[in-house]
C-alpha positions as CSV (number, residue, x, y, z in Angstrom):
1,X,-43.8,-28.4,10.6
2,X,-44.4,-24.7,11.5
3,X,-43.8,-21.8,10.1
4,X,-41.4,-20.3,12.8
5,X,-38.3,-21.5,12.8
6,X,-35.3,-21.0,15.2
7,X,-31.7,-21.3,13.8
8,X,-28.4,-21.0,15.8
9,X,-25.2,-21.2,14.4
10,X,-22.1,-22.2,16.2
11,X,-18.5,-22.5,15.3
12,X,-15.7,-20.8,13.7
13,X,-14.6,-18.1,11.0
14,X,-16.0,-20.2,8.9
15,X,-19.5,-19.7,10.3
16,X,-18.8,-16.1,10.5
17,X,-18.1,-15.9,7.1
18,X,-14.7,-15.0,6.3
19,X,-14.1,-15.8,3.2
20,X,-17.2,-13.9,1.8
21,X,-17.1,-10.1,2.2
22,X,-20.3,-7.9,1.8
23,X,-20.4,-4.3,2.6
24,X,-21.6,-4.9,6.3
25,X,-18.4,-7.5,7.0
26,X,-19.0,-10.9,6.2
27,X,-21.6,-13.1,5.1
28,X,-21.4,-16.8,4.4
29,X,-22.7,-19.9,4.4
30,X,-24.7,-20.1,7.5
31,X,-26.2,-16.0,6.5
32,X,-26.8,-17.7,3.2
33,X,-28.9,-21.1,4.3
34,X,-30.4,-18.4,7.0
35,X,-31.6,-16.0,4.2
36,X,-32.9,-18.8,2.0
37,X,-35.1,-20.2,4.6
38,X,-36.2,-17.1,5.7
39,X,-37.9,-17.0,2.0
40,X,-40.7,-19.5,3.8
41,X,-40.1,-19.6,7.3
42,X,-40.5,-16.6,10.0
43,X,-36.8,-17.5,11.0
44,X,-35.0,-16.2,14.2
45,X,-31.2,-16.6,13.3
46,X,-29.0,-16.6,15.7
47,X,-24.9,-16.9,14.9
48,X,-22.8,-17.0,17.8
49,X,-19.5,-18.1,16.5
50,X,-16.6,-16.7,16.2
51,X,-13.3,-15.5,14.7
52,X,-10.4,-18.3,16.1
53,X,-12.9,-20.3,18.2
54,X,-12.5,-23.9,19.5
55,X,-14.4,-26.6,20.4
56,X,-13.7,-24.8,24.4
57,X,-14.6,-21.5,22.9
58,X,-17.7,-22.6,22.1
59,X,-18.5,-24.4,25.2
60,X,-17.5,-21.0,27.1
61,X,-18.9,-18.5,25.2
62,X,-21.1,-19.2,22.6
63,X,-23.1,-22.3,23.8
64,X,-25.3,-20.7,26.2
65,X,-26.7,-17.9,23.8
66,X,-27.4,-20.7,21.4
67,X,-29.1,-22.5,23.9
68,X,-31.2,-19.5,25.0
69,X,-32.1,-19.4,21.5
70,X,-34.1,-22.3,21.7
71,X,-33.2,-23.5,18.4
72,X,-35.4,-25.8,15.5
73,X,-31.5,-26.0,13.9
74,X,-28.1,-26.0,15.2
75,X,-25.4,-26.1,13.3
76,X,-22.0,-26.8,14.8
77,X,-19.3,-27.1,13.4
78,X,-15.7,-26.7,15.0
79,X,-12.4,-28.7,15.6
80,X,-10.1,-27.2,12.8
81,X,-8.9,-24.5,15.3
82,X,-8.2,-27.0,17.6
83,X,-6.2,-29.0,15.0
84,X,-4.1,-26.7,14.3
85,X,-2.2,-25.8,18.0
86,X,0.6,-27.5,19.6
87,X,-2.5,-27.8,22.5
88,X,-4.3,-30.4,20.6
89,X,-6.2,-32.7,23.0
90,X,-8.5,-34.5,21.1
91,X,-10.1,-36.4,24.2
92,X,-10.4,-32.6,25.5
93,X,-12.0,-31.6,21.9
94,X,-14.3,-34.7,22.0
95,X,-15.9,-33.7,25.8
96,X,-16.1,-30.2,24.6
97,X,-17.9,-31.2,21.4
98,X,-20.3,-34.2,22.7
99,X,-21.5,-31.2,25.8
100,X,-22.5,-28.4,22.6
101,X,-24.2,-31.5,21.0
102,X,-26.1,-32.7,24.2
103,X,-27.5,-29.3,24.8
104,X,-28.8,-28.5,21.8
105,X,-29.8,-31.6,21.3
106,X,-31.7,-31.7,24.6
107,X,-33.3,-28.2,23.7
108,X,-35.0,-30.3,20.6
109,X,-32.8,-28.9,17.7
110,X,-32.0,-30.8,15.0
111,X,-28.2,-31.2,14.5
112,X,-25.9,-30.2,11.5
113,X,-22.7,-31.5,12.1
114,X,-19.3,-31.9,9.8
115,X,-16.7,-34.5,8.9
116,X,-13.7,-32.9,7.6
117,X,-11.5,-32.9,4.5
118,X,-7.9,-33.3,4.4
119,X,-6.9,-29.8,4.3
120,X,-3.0,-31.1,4.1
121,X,-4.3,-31.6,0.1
122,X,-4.7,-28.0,-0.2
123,X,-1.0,-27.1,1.2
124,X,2.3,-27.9,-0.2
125,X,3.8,-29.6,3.2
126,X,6.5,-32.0,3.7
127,X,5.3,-35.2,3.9
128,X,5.6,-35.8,7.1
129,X,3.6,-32.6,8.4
130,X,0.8,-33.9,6.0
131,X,0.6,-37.9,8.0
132,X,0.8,-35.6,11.2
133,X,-2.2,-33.6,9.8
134,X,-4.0,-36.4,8.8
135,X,-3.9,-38.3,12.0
136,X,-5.3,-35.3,13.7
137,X,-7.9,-35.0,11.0
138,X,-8.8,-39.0,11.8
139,X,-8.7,-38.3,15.0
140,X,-11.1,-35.6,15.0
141,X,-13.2,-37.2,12.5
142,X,-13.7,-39.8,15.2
143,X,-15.2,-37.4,17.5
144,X,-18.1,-36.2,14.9
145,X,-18.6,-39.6,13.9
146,X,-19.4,-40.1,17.3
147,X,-21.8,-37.2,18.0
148,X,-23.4,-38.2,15.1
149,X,-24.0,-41.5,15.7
150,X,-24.9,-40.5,19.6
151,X,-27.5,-37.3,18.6
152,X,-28.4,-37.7,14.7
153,X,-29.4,-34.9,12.7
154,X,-27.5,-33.9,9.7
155,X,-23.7,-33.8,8.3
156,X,-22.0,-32.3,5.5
157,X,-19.1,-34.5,4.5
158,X,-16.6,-32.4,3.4
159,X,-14.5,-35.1,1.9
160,X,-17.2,-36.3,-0.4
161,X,-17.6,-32.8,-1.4
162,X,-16.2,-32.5,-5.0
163,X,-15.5,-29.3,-5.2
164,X,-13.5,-29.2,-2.0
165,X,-9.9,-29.6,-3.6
166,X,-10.9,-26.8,-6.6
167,X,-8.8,-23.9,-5.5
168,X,-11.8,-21.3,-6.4
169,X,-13.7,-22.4,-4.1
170,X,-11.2,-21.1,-1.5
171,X,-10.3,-17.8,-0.2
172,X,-6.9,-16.8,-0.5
173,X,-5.5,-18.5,2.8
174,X,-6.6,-21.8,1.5
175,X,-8.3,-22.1,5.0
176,X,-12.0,-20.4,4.5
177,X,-14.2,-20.8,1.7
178,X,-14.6,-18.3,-0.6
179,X,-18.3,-16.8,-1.8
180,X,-18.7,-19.8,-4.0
181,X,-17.3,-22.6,-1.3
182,X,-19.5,-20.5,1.4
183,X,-22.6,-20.9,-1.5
184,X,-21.6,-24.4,-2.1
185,X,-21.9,-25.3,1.7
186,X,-25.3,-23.5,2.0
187,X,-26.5,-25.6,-0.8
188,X,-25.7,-28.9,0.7
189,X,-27.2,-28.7,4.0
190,X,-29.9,-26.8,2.1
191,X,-30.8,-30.2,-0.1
192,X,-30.3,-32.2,3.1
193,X,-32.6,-29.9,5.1
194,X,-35.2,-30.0,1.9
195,X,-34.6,-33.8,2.2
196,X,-35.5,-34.1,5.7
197,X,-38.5,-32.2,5.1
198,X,-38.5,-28.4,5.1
199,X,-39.6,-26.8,1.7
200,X,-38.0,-23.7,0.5
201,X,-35.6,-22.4,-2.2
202,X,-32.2,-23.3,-1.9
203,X,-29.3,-20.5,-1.8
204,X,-27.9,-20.0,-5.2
205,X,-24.8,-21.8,-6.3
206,X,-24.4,-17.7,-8.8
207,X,-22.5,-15.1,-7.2
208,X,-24.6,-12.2,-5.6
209,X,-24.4,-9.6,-3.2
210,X,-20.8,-10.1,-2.5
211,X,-17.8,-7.7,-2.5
212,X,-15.4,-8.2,-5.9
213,X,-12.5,-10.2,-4.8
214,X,-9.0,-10.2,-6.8
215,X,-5.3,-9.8,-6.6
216,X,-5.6,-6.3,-4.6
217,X,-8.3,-7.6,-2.5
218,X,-6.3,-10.7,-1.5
219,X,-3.1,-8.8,-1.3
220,X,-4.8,-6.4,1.4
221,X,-6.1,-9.5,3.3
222,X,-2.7,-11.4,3.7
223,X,-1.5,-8.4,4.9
224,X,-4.5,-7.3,7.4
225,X,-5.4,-10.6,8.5
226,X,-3.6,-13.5,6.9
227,X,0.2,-12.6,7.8
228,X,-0.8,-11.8,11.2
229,X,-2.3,-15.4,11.7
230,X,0.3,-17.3,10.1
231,X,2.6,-15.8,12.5
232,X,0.3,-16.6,15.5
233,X,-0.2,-20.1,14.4
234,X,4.5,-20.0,14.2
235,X,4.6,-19.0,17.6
236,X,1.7,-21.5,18.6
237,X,3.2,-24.3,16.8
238,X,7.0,-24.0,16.5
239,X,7.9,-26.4,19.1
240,X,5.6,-28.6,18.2
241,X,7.3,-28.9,15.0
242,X,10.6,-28.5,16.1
243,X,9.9,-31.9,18.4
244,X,8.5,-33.7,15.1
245,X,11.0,-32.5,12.3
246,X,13.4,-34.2,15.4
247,X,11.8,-37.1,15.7
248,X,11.5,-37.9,12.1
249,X,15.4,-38.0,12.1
250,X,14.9,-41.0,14.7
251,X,12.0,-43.4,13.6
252,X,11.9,-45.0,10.1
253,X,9.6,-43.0,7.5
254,X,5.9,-44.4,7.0
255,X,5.1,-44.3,3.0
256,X,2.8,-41.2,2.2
257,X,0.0,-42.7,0.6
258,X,-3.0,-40.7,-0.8
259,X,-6.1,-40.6,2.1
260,X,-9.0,-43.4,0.9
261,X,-12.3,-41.3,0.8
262,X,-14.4,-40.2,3.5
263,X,-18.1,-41.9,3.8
264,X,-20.8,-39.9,6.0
């Protein structure tokens, strides 16, 4: 294995970094795993996601700057975005998502890949938003388990994360990691990556770097950022729910059992 190394990130807030603040914007996970390698490798990182993106998103605008890139590593990881709107189309989502993985794949990078949590633990929702969020959540599971099993690589099981349900490892809007969740992620694909072969010191699980976060902090964020998406997400999603919370008045309740946990 050389000593140059090509890294492109693609995906979400998350892979921006929201979550984790430092005095030049944000930071996170993918900076973090980045920074660490760059310890041993002459690494070329290269993050092209971005804030609200989507499996389409990615296909339109980031996926040919990562592919120009000429990436060792690719992470991708997307689909929550997607989840989340009254346009869900998962066989949409999976074309979108098997087209990012045959490029880079195809360029010669080695895949990083997700399979999601159920983020309807983290939420107090009526029970029947939290089946609807789950099936969604199979569903889109299904579609990484396929681009894993089509393209290899590597995968971060959220689910089998245990830190995933402790609420400080999230940011305030119980959607992006916070500094520790963002650390916690570098770490895992770190010891997966030192696993598979590369040797270099893995992020720190510690706190560094980072902007203090508390009450005032999270208070201004709701209000900048969080209050403003919630009430994108109402106007996205409102009839959607409207059209469930009526149909659930019309077919006979399925019992809300706890989710069996995820295997990679």
């Amino acid at each position: 294995m050389g000593t140059y190394l090509r890294y492109a990130a693609l995906g979400d807030s998350a892979t921006v970094g929201l979550g984790d603040p430092v005095p030049d914007g944000w930071r996170g996970w993918a900076r973090l795993l980045a920074e660490a390698l760059g310890q041993t490798y002459d690494i070329s990182f290269c993050n092209t996601a971005s804030i609200g993106g989507t499996a389409a998103v990615v296909v339109a605008d980031q996926l040919d700057d990562a592919v120009a890139h000429r990436p060792d590593l690719a992470s991708l990881i997307v689909g929550l975005n997607d989840l989340m709107r009254s346009t869900w189309d998962p066989v949409r989502l999976r074309q979108d998502v098997m087209t990012c993985a045959d490029a880079l794949s195809g360029q010669g990078a080695l895949l990083m890949t997700p399979r999601f949590h159920d983020h309807s633990l983290l939420w107090p929702l009526p029970g029947w938003m939290r089946r609807s969020l789950r099936r969604r959540t199979a569903d889109l599971n299904a579609v990484w388990d396929e681009a894993y099993a089509t393209y290899g690589g590597l995968r971060i099981d959220f689910g089998a994360v245990p830190e995933v349900h402790e609420r400080r490892y999230w940011s305030t809007d119980r959607l992006h990691p916070s500094e520790l969740g963002h650390r916690r992620l570098a770490r895992e694909l770190a010891d997966q990556l030192a696993a598979y072969g590369f040797s270099f010191e893995p992020p720190s699980l510690e706190p560094a770097g980072g902007l203090e976060t508390g009450w005032a902090q999270d208070l201004a964020w709701m209000a900048g950022e969080g209050v403003p998406w919630v009430g994108r997400r109402a106007r996205d999603l409102g009839p959607w729910l409207v059209s469930r919370a009526m149909r659930t008045e019309t077919v006979t309740p399925v019992k809300d059992e706890a989710p069996q946990a995820s295997q990679a």
